[in-house]
PDB file with SEQRES, HELIX, SHEET and CRYST1 records, atoms N, CA, C and O in Angstrom:
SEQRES   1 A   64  UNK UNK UNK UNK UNK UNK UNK UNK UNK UNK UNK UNK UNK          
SEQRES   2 A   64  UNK UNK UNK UNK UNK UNK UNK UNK UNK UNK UNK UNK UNK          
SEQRES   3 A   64  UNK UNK UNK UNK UNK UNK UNK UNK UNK UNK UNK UNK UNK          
SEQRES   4 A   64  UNK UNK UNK UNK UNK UNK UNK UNK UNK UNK UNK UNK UNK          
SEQRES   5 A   64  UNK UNK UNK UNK UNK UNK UNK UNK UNK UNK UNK UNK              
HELIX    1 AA1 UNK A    7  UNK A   12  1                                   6    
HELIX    2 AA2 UNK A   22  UNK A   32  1                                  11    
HELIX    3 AA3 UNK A   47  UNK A   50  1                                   4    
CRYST1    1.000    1.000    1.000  90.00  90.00  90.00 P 1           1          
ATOM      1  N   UNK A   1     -13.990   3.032 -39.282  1.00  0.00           N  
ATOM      2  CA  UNK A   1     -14.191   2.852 -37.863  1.00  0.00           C  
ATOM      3  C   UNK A   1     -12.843   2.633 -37.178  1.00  0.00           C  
ATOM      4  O   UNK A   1     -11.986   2.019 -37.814  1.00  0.00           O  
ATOM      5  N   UNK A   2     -12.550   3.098 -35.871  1.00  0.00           N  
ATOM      6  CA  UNK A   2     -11.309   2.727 -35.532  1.00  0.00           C  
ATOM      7  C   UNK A   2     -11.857   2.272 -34.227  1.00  0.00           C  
ATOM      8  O   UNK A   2     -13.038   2.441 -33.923  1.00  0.00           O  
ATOM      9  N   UNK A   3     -10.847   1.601 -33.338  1.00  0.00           N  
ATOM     10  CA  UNK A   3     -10.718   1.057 -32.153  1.00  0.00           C  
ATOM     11  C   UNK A   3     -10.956   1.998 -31.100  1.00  0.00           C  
ATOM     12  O   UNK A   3     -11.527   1.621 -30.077  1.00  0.00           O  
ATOM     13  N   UNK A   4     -10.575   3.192 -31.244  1.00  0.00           N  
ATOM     14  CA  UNK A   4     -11.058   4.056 -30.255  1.00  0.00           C  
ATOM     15  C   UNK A   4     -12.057   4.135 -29.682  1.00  0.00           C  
ATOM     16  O   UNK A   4     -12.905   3.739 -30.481  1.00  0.00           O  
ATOM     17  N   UNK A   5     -12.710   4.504 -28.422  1.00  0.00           N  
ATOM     18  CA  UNK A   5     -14.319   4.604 -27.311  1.00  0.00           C  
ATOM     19  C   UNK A   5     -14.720   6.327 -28.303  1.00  0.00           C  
ATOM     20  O   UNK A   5     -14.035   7.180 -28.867  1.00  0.00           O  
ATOM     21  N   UNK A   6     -15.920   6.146 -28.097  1.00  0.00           N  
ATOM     22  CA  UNK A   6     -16.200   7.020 -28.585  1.00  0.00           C  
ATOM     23  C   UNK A   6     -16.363   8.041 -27.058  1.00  0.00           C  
ATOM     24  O   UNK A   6     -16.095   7.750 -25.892  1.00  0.00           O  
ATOM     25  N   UNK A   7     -16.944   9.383 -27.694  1.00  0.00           N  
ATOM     26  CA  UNK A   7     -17.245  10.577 -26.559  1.00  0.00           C  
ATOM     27  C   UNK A   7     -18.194   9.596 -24.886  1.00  0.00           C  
ATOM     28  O   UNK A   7     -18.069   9.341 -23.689  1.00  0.00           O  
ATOM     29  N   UNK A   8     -18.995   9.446 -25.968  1.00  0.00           N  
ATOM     30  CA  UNK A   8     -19.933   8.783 -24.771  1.00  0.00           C  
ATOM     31  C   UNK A   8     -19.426   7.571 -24.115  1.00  0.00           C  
ATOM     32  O   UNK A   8     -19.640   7.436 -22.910  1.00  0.00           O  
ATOM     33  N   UNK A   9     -18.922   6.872 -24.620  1.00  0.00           N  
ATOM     34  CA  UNK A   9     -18.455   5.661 -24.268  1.00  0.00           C  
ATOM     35  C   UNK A   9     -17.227   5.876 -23.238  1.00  0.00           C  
ATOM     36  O   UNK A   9     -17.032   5.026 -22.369  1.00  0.00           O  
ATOM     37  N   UNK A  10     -16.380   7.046 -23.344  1.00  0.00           N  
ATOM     38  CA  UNK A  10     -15.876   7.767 -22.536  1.00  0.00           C  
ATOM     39  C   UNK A  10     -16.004   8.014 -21.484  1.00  0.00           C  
ATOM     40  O   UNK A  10     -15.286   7.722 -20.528  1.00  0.00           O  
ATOM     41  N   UNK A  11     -17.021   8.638 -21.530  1.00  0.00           N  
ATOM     42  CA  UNK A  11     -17.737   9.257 -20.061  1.00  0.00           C  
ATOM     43  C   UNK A  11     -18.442   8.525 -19.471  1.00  0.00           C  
ATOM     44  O   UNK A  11     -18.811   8.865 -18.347  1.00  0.00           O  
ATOM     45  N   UNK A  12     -18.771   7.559 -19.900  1.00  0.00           N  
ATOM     46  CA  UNK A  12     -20.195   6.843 -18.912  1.00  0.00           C  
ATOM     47  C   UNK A  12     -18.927   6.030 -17.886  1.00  0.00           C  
ATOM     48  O   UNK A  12     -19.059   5.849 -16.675  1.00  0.00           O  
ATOM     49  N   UNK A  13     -17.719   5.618 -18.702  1.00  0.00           N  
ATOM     50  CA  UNK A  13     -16.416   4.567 -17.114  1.00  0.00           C  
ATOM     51  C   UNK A  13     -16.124   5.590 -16.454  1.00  0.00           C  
ATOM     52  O   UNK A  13     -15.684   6.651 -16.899  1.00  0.00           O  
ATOM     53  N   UNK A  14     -16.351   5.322 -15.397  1.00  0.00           N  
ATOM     54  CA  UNK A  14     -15.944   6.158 -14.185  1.00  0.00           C  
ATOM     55  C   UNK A  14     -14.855   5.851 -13.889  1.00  0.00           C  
ATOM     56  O   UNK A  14     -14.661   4.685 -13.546  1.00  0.00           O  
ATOM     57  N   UNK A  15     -13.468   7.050 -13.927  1.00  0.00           N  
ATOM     58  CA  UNK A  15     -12.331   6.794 -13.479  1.00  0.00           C  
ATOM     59  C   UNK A  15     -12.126   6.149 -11.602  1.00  0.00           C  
ATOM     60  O   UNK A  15     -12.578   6.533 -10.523  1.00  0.00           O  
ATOM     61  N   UNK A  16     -11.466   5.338 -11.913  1.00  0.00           N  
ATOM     62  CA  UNK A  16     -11.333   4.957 -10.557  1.00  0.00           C  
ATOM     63  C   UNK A  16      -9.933   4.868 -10.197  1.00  0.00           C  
ATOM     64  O   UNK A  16      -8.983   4.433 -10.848  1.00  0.00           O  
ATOM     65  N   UNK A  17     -10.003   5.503  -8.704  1.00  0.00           N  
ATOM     66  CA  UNK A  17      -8.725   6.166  -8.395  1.00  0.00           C  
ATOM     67  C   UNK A  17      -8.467   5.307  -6.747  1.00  0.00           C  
ATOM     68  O   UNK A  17      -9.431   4.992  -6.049  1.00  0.00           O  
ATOM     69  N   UNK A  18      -7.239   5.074  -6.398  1.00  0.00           N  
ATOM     70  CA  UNK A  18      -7.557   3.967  -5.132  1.00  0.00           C  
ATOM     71  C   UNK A  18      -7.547   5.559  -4.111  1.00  0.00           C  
ATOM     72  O   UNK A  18      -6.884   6.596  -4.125  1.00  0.00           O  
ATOM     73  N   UNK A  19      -8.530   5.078  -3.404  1.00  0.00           N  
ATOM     74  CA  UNK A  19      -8.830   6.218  -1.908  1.00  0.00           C  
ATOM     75  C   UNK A  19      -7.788   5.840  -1.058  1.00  0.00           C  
ATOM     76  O   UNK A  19      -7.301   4.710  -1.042  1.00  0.00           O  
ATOM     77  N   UNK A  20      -7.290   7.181  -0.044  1.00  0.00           N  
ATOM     78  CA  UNK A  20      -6.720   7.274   0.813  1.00  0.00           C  
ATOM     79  C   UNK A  20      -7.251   6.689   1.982  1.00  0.00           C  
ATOM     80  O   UNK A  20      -8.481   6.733   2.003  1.00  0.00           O  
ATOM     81  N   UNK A  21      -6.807   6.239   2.809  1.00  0.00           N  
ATOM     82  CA  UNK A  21      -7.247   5.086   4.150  1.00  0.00           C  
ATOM     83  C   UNK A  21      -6.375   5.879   5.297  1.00  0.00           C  
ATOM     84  O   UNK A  21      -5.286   5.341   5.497  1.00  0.00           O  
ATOM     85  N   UNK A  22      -6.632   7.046   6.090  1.00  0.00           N  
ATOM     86  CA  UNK A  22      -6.145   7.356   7.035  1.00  0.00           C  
ATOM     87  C   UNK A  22      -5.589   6.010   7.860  1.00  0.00           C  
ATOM     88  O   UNK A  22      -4.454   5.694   8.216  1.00  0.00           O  
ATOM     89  N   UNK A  23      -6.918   5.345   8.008  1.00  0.00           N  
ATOM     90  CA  UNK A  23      -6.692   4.627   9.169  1.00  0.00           C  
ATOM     91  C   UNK A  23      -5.445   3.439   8.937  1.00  0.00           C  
ATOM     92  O   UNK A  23      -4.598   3.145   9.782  1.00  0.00           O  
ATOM     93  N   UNK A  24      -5.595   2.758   7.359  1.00  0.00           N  
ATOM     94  CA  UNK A  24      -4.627   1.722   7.281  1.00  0.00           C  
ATOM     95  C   UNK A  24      -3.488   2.332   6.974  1.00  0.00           C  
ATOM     96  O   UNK A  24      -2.517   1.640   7.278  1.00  0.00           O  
ATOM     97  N   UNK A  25      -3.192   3.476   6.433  1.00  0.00           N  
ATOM     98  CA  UNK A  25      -1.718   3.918   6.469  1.00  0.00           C  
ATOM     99  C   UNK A  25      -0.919   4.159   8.188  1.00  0.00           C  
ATOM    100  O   UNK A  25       0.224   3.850   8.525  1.00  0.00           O  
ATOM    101  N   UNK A  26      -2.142   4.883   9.110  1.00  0.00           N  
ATOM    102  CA  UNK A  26      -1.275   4.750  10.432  1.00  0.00           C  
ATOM    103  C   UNK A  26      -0.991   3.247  11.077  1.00  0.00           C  
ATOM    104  O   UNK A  26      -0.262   2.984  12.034  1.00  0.00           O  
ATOM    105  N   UNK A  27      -1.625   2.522  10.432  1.00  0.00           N  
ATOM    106  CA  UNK A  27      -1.009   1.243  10.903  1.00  0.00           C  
ATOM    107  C   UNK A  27      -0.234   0.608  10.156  1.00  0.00           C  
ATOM    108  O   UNK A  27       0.379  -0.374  10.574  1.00  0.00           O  
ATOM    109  N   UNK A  28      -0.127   1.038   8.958  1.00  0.00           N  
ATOM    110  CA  UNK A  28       1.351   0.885   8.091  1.00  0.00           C  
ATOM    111  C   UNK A  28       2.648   1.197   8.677  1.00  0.00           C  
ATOM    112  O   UNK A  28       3.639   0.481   8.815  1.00  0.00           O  
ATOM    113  N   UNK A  29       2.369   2.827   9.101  1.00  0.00           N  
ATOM    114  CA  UNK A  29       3.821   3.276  10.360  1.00  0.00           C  
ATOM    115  C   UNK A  29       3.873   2.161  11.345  1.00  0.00           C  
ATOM    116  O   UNK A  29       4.890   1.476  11.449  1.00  0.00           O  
ATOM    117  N   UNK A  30       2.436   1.883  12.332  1.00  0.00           N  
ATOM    118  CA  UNK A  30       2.927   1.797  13.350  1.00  0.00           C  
ATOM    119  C   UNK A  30       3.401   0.310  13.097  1.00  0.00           C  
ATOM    120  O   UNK A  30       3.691  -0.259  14.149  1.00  0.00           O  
ATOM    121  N   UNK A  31       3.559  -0.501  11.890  1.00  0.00           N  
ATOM    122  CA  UNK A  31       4.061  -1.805  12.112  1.00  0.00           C  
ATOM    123  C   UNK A  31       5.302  -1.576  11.652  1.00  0.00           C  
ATOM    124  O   UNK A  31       6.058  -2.482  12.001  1.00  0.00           O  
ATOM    125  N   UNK A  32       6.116  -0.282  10.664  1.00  0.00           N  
ATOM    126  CA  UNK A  32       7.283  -0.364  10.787  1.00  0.00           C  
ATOM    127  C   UNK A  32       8.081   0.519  11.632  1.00  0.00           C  
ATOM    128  O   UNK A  32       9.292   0.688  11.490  1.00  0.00           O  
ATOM    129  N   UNK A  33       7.169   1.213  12.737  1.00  0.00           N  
ATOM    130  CA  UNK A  33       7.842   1.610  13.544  1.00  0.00           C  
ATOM    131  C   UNK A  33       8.076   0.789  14.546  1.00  0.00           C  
ATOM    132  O   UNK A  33       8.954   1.211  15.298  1.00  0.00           O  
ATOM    133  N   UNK A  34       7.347  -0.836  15.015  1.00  0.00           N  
ATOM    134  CA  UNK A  34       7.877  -1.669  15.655  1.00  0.00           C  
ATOM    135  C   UNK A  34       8.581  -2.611  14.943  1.00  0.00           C  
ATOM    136  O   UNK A  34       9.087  -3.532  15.584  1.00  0.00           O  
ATOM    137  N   UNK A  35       8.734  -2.567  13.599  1.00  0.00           N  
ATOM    138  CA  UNK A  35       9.886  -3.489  13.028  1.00  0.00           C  
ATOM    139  C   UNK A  35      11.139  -2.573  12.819  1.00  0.00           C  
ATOM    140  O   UNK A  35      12.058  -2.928  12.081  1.00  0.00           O  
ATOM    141  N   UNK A  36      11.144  -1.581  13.383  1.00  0.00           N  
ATOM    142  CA  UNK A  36      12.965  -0.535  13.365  1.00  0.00           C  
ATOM    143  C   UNK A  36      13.424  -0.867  15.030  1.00  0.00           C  
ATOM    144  O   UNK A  36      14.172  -0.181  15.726  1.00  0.00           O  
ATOM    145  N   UNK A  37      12.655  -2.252  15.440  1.00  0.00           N  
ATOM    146  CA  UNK A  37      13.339  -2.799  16.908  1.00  0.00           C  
ATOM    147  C   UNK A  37      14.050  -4.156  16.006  1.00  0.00           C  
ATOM    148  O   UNK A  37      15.143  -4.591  16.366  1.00  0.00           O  
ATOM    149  N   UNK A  38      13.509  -4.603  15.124  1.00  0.00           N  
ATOM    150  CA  UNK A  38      14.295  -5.909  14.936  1.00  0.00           C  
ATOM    151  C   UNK A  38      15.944  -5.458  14.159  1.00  0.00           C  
ATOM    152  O   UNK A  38      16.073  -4.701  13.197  1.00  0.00           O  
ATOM    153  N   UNK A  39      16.716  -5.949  14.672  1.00  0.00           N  
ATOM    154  CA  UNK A  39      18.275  -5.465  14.332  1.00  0.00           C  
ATOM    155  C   UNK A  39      18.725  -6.654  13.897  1.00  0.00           C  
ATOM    156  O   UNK A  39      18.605  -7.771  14.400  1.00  0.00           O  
ATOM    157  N   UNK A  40      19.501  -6.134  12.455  1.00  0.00           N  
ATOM    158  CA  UNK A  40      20.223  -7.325  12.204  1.00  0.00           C  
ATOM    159  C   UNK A  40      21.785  -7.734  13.208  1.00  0.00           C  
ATOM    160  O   UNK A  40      22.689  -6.908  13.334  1.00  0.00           O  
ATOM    161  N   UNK A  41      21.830  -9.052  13.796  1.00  0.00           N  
ATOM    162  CA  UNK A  41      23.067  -8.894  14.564  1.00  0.00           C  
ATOM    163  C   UNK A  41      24.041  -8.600  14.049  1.00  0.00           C  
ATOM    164  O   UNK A  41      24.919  -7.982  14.652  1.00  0.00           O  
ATOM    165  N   UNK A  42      24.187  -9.105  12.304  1.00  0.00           N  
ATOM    166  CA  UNK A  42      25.918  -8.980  11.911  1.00  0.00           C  
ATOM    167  C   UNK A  42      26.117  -7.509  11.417  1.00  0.00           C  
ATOM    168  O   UNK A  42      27.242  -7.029  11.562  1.00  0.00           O  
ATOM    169  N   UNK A  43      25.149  -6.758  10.855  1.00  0.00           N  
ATOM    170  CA  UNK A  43      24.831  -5.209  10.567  1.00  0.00           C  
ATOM    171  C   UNK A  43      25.166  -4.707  11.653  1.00  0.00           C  
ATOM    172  O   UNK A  43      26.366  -4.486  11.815  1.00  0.00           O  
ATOM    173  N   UNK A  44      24.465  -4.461  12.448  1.00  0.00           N  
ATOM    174  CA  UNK A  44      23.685  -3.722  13.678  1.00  0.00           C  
ATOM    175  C   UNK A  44      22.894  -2.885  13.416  1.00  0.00           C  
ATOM    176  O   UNK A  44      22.750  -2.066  14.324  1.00  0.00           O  
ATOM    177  N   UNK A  45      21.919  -2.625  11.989  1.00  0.00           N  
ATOM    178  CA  UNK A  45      21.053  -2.132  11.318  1.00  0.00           C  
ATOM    179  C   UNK A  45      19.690  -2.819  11.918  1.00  0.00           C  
ATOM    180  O   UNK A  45      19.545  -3.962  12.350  1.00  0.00           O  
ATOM    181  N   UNK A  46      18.817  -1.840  11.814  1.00  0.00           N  
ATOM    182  CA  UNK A  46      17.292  -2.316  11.759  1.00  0.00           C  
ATOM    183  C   UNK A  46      16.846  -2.810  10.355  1.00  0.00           C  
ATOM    184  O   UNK A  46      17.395  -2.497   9.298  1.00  0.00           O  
ATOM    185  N   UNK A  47      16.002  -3.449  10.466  1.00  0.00           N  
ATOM    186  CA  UNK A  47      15.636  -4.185   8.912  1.00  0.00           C  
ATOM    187  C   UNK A  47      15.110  -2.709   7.831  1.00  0.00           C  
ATOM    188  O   UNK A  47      15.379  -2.394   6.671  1.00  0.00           O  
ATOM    189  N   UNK A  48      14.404  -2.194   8.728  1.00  0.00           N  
ATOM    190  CA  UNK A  48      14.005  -1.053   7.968  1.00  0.00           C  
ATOM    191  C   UNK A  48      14.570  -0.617   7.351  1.00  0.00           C  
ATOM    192  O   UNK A  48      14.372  -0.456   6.147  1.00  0.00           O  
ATOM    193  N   UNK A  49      16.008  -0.077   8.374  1.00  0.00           N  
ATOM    194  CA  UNK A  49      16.926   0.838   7.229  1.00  0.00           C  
ATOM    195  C   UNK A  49      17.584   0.198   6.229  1.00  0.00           C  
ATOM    196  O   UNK A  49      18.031   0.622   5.163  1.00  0.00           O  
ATOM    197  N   UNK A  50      17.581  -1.092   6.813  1.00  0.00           N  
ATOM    198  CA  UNK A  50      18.634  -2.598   5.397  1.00  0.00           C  
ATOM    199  C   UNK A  50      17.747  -2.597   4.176  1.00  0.00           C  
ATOM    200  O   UNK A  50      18.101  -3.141   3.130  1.00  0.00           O  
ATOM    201  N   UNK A  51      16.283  -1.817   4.360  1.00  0.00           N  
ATOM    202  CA  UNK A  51      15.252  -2.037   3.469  1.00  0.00           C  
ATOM    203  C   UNK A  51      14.968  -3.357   2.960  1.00  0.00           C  
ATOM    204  O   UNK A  51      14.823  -3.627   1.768  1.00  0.00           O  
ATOM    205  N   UNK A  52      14.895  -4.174   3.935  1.00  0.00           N  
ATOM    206  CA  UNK A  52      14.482  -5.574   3.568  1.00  0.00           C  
ATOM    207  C   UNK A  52      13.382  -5.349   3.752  1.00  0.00           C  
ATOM    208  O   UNK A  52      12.854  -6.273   3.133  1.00  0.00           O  
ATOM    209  N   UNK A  53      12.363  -4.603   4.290  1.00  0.00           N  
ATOM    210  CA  UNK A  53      10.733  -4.681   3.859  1.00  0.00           C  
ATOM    211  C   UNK A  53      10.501  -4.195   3.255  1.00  0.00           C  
ATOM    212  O   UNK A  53      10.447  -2.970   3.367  1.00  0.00           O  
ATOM    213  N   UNK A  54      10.139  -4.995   1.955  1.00  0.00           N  
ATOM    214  CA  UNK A  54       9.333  -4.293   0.241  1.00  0.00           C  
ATOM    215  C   UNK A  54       8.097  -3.705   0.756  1.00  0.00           C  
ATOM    216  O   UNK A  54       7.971  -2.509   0.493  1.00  0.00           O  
ATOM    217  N   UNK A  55       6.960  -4.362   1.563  1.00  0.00           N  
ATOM    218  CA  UNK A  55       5.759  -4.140   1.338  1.00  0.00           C  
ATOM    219  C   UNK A  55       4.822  -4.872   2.463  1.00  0.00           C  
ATOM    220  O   UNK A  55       4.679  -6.068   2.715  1.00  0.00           O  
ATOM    221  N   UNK A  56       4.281  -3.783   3.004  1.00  0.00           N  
ATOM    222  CA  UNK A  56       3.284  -4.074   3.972  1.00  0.00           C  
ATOM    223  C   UNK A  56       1.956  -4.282   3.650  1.00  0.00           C  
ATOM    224  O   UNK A  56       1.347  -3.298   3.229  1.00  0.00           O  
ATOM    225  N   UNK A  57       1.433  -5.205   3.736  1.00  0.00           N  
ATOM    226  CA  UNK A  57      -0.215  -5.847   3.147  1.00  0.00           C  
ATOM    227  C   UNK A  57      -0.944  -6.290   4.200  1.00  0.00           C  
ATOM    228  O   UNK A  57      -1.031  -7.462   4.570  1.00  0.00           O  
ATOM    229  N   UNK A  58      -1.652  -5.004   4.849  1.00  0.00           N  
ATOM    230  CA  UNK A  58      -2.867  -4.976   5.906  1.00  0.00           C  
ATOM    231  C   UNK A  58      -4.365  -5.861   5.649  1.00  0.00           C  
ATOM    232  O   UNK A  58      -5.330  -5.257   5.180  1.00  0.00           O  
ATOM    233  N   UNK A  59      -4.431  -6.887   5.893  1.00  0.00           N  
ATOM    234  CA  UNK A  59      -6.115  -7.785   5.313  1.00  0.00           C  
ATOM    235  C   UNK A  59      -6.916  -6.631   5.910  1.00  0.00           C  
ATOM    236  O   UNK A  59      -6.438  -6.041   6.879  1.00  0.00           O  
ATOM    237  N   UNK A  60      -8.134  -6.251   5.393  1.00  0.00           N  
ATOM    238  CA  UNK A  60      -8.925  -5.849   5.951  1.00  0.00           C  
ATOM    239  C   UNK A  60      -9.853  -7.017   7.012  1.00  0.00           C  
ATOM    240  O   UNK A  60      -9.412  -8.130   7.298  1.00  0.00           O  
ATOM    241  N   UNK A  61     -10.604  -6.714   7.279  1.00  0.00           N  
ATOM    242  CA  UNK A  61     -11.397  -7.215   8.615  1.00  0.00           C  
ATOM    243  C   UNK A  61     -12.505  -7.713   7.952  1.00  0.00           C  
ATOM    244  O   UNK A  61     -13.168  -7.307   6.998  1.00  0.00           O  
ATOM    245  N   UNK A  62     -12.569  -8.921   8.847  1.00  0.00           N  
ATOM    246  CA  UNK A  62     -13.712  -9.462   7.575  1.00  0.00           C  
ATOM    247  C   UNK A  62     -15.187  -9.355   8.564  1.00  0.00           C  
ATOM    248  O   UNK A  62     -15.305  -9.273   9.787  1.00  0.00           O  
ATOM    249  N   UNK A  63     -15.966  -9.384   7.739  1.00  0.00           N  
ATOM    250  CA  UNK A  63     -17.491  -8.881   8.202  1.00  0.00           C  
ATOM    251  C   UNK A  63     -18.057 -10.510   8.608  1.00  0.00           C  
ATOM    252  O   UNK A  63     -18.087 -11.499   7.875  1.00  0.00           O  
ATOM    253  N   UNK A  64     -18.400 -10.401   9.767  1.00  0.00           N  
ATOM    254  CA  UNK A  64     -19.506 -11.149  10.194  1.00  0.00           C  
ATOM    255  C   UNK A  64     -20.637 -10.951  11.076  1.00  0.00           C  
ATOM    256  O   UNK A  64     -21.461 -11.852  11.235  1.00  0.00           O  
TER     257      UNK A  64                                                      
END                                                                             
């Protein structure tokens, strides 16, 4: 016997793949297209281009 899934055991997990979000990626731009206004003073760079933002993390909306 080895550790391996067998055929069936295979197929029944459904690959899961993360979906595309039209909507939260245009609001991904549009928050770093208003953070390419914040300038560093001693640069005179926008943060954007200094690439000081790793990562934008949109909460979704919560249901009530």
């Amino acid at each position: 016997m080895t550790d391996q899934p067998t055929v069936a055991e295979a197929t029944t997990q459904p690959a899961v793949a993360p979906a595309f979000d039209a909507e939260r990626r245009a609001t991904e731009l549009a928050i770093l297209d208003a953070l390419r206004e914040v300038v560093d003073p001693e640069i005179g760079m926008n943060v954007v281009e200094l690439a000081l933002i790793k990562q934008i993390i949109v909460a979704r909306p919560s249901r009530r």
